[in-house]
Backbone as CSV, one residue per row, in Angstrom:
resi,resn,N_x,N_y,N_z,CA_x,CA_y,CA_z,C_x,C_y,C_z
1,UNK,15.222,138.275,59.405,16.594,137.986,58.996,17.559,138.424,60.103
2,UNK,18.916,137.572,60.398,19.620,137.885,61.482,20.028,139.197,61.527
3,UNK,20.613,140.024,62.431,21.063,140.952,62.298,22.651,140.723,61.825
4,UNK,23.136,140.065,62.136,24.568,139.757,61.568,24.456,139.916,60.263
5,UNK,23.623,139.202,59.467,23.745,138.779,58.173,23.360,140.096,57.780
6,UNK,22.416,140.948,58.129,22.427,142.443,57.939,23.838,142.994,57.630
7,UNK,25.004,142.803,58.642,25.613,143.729,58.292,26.717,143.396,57.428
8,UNK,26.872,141.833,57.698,27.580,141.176,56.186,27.526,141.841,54.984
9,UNK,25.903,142.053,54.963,25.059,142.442,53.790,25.824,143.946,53.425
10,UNK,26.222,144.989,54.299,26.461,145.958,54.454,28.060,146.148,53.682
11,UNK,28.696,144.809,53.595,29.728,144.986,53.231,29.703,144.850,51.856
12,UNK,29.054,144.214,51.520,28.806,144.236,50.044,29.690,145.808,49.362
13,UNK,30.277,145.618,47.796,30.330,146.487,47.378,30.822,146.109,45.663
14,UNK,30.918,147.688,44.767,30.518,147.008,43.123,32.193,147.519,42.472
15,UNK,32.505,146.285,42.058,33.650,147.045,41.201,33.386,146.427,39.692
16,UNK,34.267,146.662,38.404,34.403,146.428,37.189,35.230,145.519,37.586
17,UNK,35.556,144.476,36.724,36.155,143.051,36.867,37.532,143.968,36.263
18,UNK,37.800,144.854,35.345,39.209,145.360,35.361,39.861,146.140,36.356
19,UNK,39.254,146.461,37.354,39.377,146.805,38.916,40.520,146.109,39.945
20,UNK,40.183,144.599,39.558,40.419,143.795,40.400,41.216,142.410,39.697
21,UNK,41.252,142.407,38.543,41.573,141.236,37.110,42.173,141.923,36.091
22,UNK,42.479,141.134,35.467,43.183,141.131,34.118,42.346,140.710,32.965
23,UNK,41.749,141.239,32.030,41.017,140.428,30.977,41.722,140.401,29.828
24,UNK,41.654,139.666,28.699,42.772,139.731,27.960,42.461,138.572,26.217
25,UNK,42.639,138.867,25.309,42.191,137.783,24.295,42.643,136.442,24.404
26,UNK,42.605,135.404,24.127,43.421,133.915,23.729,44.668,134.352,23.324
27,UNK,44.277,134.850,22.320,45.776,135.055,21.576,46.726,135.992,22.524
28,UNK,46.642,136.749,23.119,47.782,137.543,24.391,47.956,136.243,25.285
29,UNK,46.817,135.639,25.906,47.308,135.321,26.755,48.389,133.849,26.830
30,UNK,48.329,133.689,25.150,49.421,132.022,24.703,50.633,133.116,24.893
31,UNK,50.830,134.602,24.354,51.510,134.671,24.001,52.774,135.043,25.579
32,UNK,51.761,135.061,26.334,52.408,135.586,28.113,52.358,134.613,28.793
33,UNK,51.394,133.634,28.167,51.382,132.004,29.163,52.554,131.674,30.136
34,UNK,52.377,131.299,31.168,53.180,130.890,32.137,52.423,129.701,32.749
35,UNK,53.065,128.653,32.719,52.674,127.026,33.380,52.062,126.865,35.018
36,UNK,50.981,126.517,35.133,50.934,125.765,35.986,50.080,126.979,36.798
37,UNK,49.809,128.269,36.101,49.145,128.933,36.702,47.486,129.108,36.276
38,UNK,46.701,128.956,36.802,45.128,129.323,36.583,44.260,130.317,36.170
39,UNK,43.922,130.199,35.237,43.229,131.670,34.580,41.958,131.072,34.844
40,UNK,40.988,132.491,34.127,39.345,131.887,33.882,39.286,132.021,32.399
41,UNK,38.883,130.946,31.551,38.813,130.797,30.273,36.941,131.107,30.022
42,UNK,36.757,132.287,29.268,35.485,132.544,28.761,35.342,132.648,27.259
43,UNK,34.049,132.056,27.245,33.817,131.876,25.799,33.113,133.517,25.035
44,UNK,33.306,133.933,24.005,32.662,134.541,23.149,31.443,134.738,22.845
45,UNK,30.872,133.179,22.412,29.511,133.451,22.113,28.789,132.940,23.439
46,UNK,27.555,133.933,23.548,27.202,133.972,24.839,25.789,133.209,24.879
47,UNK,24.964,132.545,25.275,23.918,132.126,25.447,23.464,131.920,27.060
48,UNK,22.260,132.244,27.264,21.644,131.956,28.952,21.545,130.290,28.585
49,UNK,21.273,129.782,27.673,21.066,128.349,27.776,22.220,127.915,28.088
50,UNK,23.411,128.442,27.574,24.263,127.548,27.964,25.207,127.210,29.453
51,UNK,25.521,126.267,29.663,25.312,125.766,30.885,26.733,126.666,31.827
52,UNK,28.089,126.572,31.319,29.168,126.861,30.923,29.910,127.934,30.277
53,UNK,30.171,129.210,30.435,30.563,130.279,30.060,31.975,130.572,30.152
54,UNK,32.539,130.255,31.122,33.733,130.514,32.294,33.710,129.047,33.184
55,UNK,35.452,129.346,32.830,35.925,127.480,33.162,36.954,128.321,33.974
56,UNK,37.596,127.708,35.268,38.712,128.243,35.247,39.931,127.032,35.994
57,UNK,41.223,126.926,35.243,42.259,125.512,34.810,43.287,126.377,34.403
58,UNK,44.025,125.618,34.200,45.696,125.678,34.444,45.769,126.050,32.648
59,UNK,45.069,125.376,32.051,44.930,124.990,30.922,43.963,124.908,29.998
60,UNK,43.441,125.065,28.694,42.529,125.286,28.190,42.441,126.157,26.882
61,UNK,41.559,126.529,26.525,41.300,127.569,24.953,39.602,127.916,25.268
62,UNK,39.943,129.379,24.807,38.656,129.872,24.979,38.709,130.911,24.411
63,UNK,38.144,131.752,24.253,38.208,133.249,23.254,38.522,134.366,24.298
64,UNK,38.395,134.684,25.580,39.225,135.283,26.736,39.448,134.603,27.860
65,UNK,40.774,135.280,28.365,41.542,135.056,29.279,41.063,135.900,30.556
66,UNK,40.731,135.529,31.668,41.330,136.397,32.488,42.092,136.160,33.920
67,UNK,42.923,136.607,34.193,43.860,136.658,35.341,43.953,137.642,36.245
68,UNK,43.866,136.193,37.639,43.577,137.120,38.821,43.891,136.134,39.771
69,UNK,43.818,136.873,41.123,43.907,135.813,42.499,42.974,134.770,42.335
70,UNK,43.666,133.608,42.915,42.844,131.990,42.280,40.905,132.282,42.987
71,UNK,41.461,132.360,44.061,39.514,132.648,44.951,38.747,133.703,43.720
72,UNK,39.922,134.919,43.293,38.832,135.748,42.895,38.390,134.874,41.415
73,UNK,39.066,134.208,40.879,38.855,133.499,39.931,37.678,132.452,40.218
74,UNK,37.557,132.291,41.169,36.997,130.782,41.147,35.035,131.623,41.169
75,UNK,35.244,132.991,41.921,34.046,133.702,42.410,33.412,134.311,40.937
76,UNK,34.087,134.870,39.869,34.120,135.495,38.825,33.042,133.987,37.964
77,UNK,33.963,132.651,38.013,33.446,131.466,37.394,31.768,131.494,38.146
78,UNK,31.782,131.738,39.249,30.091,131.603,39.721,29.371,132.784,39.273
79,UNK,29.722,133.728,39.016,29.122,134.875,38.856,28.713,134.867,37.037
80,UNK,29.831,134.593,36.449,29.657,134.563,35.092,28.965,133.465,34.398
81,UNK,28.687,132.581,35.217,28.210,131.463,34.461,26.730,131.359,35.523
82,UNK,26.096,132.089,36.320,24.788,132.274,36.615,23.990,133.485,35.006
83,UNK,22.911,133.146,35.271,21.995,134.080,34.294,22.016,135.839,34.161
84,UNK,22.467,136.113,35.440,22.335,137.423,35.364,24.174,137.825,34.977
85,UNK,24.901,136.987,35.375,26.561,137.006,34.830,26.511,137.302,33.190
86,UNK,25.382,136.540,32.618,25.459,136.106,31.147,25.020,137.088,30.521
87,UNK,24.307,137.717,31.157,23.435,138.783,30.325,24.543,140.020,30.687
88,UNK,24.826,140.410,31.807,25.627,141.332,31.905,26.923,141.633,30.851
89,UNK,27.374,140.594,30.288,28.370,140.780,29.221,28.672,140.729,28.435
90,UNK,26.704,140.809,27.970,26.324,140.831,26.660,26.178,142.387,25.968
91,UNK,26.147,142.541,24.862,26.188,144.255,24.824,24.253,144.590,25.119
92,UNK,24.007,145.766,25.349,22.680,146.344,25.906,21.263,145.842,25.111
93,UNK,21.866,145.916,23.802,20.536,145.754,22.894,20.450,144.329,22.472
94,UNK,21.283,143.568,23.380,20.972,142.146,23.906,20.730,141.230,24.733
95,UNK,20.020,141.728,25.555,19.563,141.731,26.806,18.363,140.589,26.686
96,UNK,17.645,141.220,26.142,16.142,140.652,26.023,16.318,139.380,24.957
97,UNK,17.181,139.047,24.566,17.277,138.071,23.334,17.768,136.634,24.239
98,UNK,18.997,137.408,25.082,19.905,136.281,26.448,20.879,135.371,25.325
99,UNK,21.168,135.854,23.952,21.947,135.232,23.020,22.861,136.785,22.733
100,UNK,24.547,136.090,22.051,25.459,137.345,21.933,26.424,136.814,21.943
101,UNK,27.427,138.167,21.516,28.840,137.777,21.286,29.675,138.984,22.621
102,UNK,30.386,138.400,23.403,30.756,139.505,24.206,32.266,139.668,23.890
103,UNK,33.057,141.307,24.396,34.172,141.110,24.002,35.500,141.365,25.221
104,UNK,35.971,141.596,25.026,37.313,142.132,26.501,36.608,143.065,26.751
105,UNK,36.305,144.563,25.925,35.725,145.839,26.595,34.634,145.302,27.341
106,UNK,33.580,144.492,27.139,32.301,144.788,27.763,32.828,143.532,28.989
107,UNK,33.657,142.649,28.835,33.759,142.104,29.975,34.613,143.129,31.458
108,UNK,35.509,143.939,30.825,36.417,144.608,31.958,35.482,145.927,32.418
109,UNK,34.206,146.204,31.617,33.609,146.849,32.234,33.007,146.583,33.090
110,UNK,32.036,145.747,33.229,30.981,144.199,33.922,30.962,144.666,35.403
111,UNK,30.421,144.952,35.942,30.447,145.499,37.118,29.627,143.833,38.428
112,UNK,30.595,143.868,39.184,30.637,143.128,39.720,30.616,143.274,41.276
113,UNK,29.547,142.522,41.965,29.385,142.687,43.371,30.858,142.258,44.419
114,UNK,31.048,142.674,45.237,32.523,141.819,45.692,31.687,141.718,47.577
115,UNK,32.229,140.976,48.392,32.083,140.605,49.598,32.673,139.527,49.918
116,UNK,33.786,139.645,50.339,34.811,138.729,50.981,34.594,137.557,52.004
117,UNK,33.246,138.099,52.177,32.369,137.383,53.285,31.724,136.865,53.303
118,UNK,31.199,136.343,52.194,30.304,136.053,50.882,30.950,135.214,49.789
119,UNK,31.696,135.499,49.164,32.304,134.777,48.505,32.627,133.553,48.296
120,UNK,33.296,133.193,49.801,33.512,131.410,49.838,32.003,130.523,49.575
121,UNK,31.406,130.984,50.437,30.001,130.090,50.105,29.573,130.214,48.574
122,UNK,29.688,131.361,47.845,29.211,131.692,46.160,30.350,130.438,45.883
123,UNK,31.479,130.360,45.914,32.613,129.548,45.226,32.559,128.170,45.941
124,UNK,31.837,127.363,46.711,31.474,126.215,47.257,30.079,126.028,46.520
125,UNK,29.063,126.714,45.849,28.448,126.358,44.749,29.209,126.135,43.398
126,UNK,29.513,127.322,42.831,30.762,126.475,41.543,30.901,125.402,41.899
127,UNK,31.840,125.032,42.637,32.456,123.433,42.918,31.791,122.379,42.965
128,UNK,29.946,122.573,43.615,29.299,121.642,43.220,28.956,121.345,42.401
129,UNK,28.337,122.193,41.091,28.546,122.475,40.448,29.361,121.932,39.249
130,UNK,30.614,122.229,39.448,31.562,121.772,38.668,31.728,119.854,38.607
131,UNK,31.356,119.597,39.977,31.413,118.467,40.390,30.319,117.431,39.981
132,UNK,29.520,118.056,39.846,28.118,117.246,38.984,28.577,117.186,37.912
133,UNK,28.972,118.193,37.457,29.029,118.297,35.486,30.394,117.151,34.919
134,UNK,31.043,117.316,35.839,32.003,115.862,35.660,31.932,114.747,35.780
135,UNK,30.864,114.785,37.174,30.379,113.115,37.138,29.110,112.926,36.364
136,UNK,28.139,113.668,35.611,27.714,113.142,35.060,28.340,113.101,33.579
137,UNK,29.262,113.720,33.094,29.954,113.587,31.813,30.969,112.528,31.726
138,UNK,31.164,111.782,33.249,31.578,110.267,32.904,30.933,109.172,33.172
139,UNK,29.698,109.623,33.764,29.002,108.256,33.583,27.567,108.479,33.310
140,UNK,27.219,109.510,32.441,25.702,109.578,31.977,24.533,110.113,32.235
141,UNK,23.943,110.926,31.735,22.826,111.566,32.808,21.053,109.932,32.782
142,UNK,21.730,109.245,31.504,20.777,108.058,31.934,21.217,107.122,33.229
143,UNK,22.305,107.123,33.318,23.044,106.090,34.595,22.458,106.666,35.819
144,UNK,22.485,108.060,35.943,22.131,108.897,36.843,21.009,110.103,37.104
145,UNK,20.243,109.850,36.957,19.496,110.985,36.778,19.436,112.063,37.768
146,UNK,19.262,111.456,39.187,19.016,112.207,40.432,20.541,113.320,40.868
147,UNK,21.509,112.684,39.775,22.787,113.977,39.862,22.257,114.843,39.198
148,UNK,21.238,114.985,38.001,21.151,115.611,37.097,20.111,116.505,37.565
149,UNK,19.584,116.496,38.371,18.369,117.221,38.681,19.050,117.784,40.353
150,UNK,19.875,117.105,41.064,20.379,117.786,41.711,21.372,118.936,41.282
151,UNK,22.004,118.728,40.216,22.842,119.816,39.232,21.942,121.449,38.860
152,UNK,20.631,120.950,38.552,19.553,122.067,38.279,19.683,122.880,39.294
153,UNK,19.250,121.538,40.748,18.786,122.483,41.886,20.167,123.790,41.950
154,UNK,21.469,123.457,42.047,22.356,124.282,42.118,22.207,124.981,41.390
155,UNK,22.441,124.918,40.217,22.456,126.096,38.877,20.966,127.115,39.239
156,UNK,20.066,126.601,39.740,18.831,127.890,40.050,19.541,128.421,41.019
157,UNK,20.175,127.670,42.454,20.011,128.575,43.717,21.486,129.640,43.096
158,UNK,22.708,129.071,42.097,23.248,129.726,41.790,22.703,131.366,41.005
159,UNK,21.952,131.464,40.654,20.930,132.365,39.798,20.043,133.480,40.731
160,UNK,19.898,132.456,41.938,19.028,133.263,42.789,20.270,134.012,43.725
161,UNK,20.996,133.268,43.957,21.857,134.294,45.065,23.037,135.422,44.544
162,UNK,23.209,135.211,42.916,23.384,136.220,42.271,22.290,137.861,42.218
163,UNK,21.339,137.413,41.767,20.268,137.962,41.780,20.208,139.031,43.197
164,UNK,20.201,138.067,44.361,20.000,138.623,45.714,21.205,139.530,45.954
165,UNK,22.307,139.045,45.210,23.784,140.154,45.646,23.315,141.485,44.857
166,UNK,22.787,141.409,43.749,22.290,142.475,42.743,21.743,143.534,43.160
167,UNK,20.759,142.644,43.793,19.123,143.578,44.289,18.658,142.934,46.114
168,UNK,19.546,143.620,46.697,18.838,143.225,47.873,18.036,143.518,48.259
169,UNK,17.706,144.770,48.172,16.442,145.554,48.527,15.098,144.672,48.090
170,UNK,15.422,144.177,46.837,13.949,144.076,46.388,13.792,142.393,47.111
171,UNK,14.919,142.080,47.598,14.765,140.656,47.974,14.202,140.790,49.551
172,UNK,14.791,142.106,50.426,14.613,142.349,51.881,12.995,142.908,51.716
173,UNK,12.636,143.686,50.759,11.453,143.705,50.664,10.574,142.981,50.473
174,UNK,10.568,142.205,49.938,10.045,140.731,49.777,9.946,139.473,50.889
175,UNK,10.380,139.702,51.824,10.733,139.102,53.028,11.867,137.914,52.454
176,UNK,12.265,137.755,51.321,12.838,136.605,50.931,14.868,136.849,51.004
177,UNK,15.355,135.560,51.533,16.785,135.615,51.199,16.976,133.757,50.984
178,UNK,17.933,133.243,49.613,18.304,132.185,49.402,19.195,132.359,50.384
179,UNK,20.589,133.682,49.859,21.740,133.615,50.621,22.054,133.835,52.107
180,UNK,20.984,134.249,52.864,21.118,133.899,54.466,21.025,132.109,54.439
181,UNK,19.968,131.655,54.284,19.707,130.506,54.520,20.742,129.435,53.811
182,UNK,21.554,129.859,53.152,22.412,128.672,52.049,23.275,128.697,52.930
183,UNK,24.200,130.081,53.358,24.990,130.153,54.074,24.673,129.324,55.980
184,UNK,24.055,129.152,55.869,23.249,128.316,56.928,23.782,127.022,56.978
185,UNK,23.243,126.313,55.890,23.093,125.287,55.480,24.402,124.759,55.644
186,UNK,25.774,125.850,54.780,26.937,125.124,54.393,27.337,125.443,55.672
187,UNK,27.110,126.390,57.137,27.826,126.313,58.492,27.585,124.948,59.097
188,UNK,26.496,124.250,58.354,26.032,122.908,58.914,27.170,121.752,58.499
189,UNK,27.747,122.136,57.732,28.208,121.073,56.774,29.232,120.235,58.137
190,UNK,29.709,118.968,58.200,31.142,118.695,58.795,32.294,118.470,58.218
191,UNK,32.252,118.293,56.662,33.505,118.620,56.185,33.448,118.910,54.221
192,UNK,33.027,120.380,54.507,33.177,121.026,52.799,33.968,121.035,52.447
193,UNK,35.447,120.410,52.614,36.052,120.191,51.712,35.973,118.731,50.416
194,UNK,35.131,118.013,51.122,34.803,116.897,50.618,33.493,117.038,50.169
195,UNK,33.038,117.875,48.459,32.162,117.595,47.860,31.159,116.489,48.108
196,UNK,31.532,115.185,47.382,30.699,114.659,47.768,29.722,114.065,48.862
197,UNK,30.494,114.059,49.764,29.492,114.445,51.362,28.763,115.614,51.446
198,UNK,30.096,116.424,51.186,29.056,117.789,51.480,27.029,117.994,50.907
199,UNK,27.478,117.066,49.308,26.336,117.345,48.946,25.312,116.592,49.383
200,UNK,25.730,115.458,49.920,24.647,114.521,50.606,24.181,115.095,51.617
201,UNK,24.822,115.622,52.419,24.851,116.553,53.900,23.405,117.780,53.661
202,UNK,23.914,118.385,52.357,22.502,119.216,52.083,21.231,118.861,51.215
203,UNK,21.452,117.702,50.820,20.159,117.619,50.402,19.508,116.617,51.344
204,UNK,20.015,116.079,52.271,19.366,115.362,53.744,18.749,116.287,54.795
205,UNK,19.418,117.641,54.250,18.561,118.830,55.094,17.428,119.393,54.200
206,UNK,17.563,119.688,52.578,16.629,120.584,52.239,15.468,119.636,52.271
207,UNK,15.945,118.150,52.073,13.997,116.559,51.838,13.772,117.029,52.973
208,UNK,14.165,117.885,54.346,13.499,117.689,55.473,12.432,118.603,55.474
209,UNK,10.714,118.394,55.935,9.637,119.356,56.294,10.352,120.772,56.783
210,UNK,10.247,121.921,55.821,9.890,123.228,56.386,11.464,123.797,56.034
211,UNK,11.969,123.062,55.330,13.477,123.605,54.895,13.748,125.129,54.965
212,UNK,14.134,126.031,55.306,14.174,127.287,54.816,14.541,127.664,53.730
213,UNK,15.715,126.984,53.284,16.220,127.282,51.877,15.368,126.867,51.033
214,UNK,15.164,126.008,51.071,14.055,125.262,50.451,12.334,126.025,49.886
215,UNK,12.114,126.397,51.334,11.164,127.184,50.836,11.261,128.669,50.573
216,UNK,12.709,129.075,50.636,12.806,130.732,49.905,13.153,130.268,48.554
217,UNK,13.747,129.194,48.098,13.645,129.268,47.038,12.474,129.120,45.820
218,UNK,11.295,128.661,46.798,10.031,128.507,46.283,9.711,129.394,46.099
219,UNK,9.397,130.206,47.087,8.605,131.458,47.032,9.833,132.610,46.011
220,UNK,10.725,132.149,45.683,11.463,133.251,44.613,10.804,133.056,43.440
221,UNK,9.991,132.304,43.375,9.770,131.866,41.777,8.404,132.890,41.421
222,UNK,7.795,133.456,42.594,6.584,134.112,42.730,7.087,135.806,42.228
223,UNK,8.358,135.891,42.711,8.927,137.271,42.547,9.945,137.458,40.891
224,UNK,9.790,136.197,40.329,10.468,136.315,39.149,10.508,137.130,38.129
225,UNK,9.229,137.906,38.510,9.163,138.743,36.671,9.423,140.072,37.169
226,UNK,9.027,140.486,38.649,9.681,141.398,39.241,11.218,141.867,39.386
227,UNK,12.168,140.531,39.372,13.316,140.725,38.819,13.857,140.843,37.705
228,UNK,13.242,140.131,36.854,13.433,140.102,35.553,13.596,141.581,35.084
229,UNK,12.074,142.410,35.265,12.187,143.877,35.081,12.986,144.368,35.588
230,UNK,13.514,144.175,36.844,14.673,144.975,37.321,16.130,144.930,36.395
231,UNK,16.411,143.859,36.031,17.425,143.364,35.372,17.490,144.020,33.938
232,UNK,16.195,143.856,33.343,16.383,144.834,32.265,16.664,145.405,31.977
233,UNK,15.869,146.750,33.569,15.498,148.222,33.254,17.168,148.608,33.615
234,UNK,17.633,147.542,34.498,19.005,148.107,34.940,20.467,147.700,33.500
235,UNK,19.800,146.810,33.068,20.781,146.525,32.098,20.350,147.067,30.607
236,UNK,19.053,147.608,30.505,18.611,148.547,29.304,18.979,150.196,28.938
């Protein structure tokens, strides 16, 4: 692994989302509403199945509010709506179930990785992300299938590079990193601001023989129950 990305890695650090945000019920936040500004709308009942946890719009209803700088908002939406986001803000003795009701306390506690350096690439997944789930909710996952399975591929590598912000160690021990190699990928890009290129751009790299990302994300699937326990023992 580069040495740069070593010390990226170094910057890493953990705060509580009330640290850095505002969390707050539905009902406060109609009652302070101000137009045209962007919250992250999270739902209550919590499930790992579900796809969608944390939306974040100008506009909306959800059972919490929270408010913050738009980036940190947009990073919070990737974090909370990966698997290990979901479980984290569930209460303890619901962990192992990955079903729950979470509330403001256990969300403003939620301890959260931050890296400024890091971040944009976590919040250029959301967006793809976000961007699948719209185009296939207007024109079909039968019209389209190959969005729909490209949507997966994101939502895992979203899961895995959560995971890797979590527990690096056990990922540097492992010889494995998604998030060196993703971040790779998107320096490749020629213009991420334009989703839909962008995503053509990377999956014309990962069909290619010997992908890196590609194949760390394979070989993560070998280390899965090893995290899993970690996740537990750390969230038990």
């Amino acid at each position: 692994m580069e040495q740069n990305f070593k010390k990226i890695l170094e910057l890493n650090y953990t705060a509580r989302i009330k640290d850095f945000a505002k969390v707050k019920t539905y009902a406060s936040y109609i009652k302070q509403e101000k137009e045209n500004i962007d919250v992250l709308f999270v739902k209550k009942n919590i499930s790992i199945d579900n796809n969608i946890i944390a939306i974040v719009g100008k506009s909306g209803k959800s059972d919490y509010v929270i408010d913050g700088d738009f980036n940190t908002l947009c990073y919070l939406s990737f974090f909370l709506n990966s698997v290990w986001g979901k479980v984290s803000i569930l209460p303890k003795q619901m962990f192992n179930t990955g079903h729950g009701q979470t509330s403001v306390l256990l969300i403003k506690s939620t301890n959260i990785v931050r890296n400024s350096e890091i971040e944009p690439y976590c919040i250029l997944v959301e967006r793809i992300i976000t961007f699948l789930i719209t185009y296939l909710e207007k024109y079909g996952h039968d019209v389209d299938n190959h969005s729909d399975t490209i949507k997966r591929f994101f939502e895992n590598l979203r899961n895995f590079i959560v995971m890797e912000l979590m527990m690096p160690k056990i990922f540097e021990n492992n010889d494995v990193s998604v998030l060196y190699h993703w971040i790779n990928e998107v320096n490749s890009i020629t213009n991420p601001e334009n989703i839909g290129e962008s995503i053509t751009q990377i999956f014309t790299s990962l069909f290619k023989s010997g992908n890196p990302l590609m194949e760390n994300m394979n070989r993560m699937r070998l280390f899965i129950t090893q995290f899993t326990q970690y996740m537990s023992e750390r969230n038990g």
